[in-house]
N, C-alpha and C positions, 0 to 999 in steps of 0.2 A: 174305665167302664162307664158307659151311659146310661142313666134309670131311666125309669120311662116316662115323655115329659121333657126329655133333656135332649138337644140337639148333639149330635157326636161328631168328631172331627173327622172331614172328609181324607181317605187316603189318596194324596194327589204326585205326592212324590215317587220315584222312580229310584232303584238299587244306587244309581250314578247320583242322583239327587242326592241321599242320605249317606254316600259315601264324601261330596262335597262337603258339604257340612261338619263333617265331622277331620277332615284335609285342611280346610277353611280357615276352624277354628286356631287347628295345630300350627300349622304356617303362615302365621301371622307375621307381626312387626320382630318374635321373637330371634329366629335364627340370623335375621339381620345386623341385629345390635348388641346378641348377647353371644356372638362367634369370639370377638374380641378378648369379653371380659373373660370368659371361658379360657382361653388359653392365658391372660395374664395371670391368673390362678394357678392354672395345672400345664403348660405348656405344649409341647406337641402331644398330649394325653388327655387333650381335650377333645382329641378323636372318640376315644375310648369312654370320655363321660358321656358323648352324647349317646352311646353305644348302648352302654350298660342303663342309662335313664331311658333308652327306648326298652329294655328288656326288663326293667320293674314297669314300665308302663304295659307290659303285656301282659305279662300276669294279671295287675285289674284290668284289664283291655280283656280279655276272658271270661272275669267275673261277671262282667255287664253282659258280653253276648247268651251266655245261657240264664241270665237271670232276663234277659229282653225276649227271648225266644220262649221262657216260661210267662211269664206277666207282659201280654204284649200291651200295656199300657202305656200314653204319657206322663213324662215327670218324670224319668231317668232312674235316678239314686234313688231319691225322695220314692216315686211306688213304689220299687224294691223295698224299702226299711220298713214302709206304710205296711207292706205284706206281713211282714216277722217278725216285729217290734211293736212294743206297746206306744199307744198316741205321743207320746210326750218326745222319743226317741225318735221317731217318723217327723215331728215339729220342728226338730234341731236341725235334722238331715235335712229338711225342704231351707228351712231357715236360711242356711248355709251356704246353699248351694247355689239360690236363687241370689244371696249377697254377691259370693264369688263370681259370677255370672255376671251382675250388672256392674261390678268394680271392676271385670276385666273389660267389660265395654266402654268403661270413661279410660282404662288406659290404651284402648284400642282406637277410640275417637282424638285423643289426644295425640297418637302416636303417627296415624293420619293426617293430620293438621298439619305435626312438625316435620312430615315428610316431602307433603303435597306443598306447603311456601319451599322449603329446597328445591322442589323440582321445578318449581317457579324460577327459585333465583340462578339454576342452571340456567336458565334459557334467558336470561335477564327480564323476567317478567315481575312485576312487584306486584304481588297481588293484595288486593284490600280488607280490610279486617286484619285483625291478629290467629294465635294459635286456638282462643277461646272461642273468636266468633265461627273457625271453622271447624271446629271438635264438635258446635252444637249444630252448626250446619249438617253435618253429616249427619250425625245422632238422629235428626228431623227426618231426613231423606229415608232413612232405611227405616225406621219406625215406621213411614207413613205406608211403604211398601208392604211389611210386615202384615200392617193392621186390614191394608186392603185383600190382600192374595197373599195365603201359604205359597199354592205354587208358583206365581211369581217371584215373590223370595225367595227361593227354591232353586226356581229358575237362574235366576240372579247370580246366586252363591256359585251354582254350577258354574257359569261363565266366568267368575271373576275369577275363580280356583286356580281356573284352568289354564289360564293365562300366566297369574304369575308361575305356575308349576312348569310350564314353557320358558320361563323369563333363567328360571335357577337350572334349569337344565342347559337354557344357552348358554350360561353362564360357568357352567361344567365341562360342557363340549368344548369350547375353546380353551376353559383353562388346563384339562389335561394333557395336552400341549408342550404347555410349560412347567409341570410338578415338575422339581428337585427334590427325590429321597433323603438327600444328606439333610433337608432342612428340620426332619425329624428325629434328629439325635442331638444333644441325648434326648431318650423321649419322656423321662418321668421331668419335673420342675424341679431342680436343687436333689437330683436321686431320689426323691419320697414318694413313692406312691401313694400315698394318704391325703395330698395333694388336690387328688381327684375330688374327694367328700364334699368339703365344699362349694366343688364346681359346680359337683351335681345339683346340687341344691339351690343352687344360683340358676340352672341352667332347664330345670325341672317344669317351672312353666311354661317351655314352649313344647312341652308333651300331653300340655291338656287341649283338649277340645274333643274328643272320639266318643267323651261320654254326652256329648249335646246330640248327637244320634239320636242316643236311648229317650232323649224329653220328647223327640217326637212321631214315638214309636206309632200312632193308632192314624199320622198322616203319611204313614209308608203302604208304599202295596207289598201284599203277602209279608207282612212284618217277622214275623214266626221264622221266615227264612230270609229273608233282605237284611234285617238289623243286624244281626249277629254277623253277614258277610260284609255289613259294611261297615262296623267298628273295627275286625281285623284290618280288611282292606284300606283302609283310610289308615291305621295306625302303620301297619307295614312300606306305605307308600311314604307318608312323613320320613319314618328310619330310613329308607334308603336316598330321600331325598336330602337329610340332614348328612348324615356321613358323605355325601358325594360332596355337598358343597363345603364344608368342615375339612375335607381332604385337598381338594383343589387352594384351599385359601391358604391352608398354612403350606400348601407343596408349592405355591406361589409366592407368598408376602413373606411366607417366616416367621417364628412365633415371637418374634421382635418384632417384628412389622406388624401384626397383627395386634399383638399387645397396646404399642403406644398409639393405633389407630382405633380401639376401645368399640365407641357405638358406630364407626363406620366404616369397619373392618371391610365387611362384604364392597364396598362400594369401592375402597382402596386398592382392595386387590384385581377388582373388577377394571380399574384405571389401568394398571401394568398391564396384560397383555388382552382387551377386549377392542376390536375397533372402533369404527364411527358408522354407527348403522343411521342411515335412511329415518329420516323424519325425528327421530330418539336423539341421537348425538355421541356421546362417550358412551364405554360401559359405563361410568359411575351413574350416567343419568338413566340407562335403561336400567339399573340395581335400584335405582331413587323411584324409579317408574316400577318396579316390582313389587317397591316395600310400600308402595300406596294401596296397588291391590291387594298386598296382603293385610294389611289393615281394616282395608276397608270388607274384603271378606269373612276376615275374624271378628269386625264389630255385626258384619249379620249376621253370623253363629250366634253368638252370645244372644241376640235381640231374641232368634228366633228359642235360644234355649231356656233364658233365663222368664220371658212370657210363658212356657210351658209347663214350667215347675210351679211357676204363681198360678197356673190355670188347674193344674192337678191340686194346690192346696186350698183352691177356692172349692172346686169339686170338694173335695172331701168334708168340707166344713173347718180346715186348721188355718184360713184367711178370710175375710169377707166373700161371701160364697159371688159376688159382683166378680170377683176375679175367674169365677168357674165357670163362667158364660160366655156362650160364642156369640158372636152379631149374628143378628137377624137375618142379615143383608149378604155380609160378606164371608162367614162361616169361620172366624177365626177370634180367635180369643184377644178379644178389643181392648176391654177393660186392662187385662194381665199386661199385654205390649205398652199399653199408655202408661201405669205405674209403673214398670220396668224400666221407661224410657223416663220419666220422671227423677229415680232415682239417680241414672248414670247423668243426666246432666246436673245434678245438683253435685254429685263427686267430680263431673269436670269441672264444675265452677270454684270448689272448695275445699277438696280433700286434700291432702298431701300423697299424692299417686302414688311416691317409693314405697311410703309406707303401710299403704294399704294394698298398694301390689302383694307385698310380703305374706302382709292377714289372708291376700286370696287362696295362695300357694299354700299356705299351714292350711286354712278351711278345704282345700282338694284332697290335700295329704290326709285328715283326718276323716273326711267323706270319702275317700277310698277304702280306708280302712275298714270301715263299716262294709261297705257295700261289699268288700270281702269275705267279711263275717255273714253278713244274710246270704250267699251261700251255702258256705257251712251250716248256717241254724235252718233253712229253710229246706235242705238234703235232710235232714234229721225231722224237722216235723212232717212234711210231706214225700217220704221216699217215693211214691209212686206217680207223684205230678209228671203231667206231661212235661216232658224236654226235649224240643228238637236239636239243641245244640249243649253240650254240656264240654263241661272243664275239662280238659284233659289230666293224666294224672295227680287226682284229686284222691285226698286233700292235700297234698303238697304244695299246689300251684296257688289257691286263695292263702295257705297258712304264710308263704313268702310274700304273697304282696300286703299282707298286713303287717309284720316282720318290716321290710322294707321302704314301706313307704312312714310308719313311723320313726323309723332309722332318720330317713331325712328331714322326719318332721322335727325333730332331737337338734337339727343345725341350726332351728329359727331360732330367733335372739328373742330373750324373754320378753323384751318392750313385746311384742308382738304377739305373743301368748298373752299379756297382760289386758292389748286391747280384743284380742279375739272372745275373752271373759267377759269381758263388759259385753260386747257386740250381744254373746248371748245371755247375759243379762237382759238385756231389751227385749229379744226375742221370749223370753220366757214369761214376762212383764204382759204382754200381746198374748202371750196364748193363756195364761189365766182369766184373762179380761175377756177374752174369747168365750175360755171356757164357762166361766161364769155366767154370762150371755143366755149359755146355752143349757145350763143344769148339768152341765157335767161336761168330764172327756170331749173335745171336737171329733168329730166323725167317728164309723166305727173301725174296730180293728179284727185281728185275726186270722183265721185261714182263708184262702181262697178261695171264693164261690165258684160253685157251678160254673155259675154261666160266665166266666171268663172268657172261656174260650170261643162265647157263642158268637154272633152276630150283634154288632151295637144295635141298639134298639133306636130308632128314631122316628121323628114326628114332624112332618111337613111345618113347615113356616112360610110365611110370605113376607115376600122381600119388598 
């Protein structure tokens, strides 16, 4: 929502835009590298994890679209919590997410780098710099797009999607080909099906991204009904994209082959039966050439997601309200992109990626949680708010994905609970000093006004 005074973010994207975005995010560097580990866990039953992790992700893949189709605000989770929850709980939520958000973008940048020098040394090219100078290369390039044009980003995302979504489906088409059914027995790992649990868990972040949609809800057209058709859409289109390629790979390589080939599963099996295409070369290299675009389209989700939650908690007053302003010039939220992109390259440079991969995963699983919950509590305060899209057999459907995804939260190894405490230590440290600032509470809270649903209010600027 825009006061008055306040520049409001232009709607430029389009249903296929916001559906990108949130495909982008999901099909990232993840399916590439974590098919492997996936089955050296749970073996030919690593079909079935990625099965069942796309079906706990629909359940909150639900709670976003009628809570986006109710508050068609930027900031995803974060306004949702901001609506139903007192300040403090809505500070954790944005806190959080906007972390998660720029930690998956250093390993998204990074994960870019170590793909883009392989595709190099397919083709015997030695390219200059290391993995650091080109994780911050990248990180620059899409930042700068970002900061100049939404819809060019936008744009962007679109096309890059698109591409590798072509690249895994070649990659489909030819291998069905060659599936062997027998390579699927026995199909549990050691007889156990419990097997799975951890796979899951392991295998769970490459089911985030549907909720960077929701951060950018107020630059969609007709949001109210676009949002909510393109978090299903984007979520449904991932699931059948994962089980297609998850099927061909182990109905190809075997879950021996697949196993002791770990992070370059997909590209191994992609060697056995892909040919030599025109200008590309092997399939390993058109796989190497896929998992570039999907990196590099998953670190423009993040840039564009993780700048929106900063921009909705500058708005609100729970960050430096400099983050809650859009350029003069170029209409998008400057300041938010440029600290967003500050932070991921300070974690490319410095974190310990494994481990703070981990912290991201626990902070989604625990920010879905919630955002399950504000359902529930916000059907109860406001029975009669407009809702164009609502949960289907509720409350069943939020009570499971809370149920669920703390199930998997349950698999993370306490080091990582330990530092996710600290993480919001700091955070909490910030919003007292905030609040203080301010004589009280940052921003205000409670039900939802009026004029939500009205028209953003704006005020000419010159460029």
């Amino acid at each position: 929502m825009s006061h008055a005074g306040e520049r409001a973010p232009a709607p430029t994207l389009t249903l296929l835009d916001a559906t990108m975005v949130g495909i982008g995010a999901m099909i990232g560097a993840g399916i590439f590298v974590l098919t492997g580990l996936a089955v050296e866990t749970a073996g030919p039953a690593a079909i079935l994890v990625f099965a069942l992790n796309g079906g706990v992700t629909t359940f909150t893949a639900l709670s976003y679209a009628e809570l986006a189709s109710s508050i068609p605000r930027n900031g995803g989770g974060y306004a949702y919590v901001r609506e139903v929850f007192s300040a403090p709980v809505a500070f954790v939520m944005g806190w959080t997410r906007w972390f998660t958000y720029m930690i998956a973008g250093a390993l998204y940048a990074l994960g870019f780098a170590s793909n883009f020098i392989e595709f190099g040394h397919i083709f015997g090219v030695a390219l200059p710099g290391g993995v650091l100078f080109w994780a911050a290369s990248v990180v620059l390039v899409f930042v700068t797009l970002n900061a100049v044009s939404t819809a060019a980003s936008g744009s962007a995302e679109t096309v890059i999607t698109l591409v590798k979504i072509v690249i895994l489906l070649v990659f489909v088409a030819f291998g069905l080909q060659f599936v062997e059914l027998g390579r699927f027995s026995p199909f549990f790992e050691r007889g156990n099906p419990l097997t799975m649990l951890p796979a899951m868990g392991l295998t769970f972040i490459a089911f985030q991204g549907y909720d960077l949609i929701a951060t950018v809800t107020e630059e969609v057209e007709d949001p109210e009904r676009n949002i909510p058709r393109a978090i299903l859409l984007s979520v449904a289109t991932t699931v059948v994209v994962y089980l297609l390629v998850v099927f061909v790979a182990l109905g190809t390589l075997g879950p021996d082959g697949l196993a002791g080939a770990g992070e370059t599963a997909i590209a191994q099996a992609a060697e056995g039966f892909m040919p030599v295409f025109p200008l590309v070369g092997t399939g390993a290299a058109l796989i190497a050439f896929g998992a570039v675009f999907s990196t590099i389209s998953a670190l423009n989700a993040v840039i564009i997601g993780s700048s929106r939650v900063a921009f909705a908690m500058g708005r609100e007053a729970q960050l430096p309200a400099s983050l809650g302003r859009l350029h003069h010039r170029f209409g998008t939220p400057f300041v938010a992109i440029v600290a967003s992109a500050a932070v991921m390259l300070v974690a490319v440079a410095v974190v310990p990626i494994r481990v703070v991969g981990n912290l991201a995963s626990l902070f989604s699983l625990l920010g879905f949680s919630i955002v399950n919950l504000s359902v529930i509590r916000l059907r109860r305060q406001q029975p009669d708010l407009r809702r164009p899209f609502e949960v289907p057999f509720y409350p069943v459907t939020p009570i499971l994905g809370i149920v669920l995804n703390l199930l998997l939260g349950a698999f993370i190894d306490l080091t990582t609970w330990a530092l996710a405490v600290g993480w919001l230590v700091v955070g909490g440290a910030i919003y007292v000093l905030l609040s203080r600032r301010r004589g009280g509470p940052a921003g205000p809270t409670g039900a939802l006004k009026p004029e939500i649903s009205e028209p953003e209010v704006t005020v000419p600027t010159e460029d």
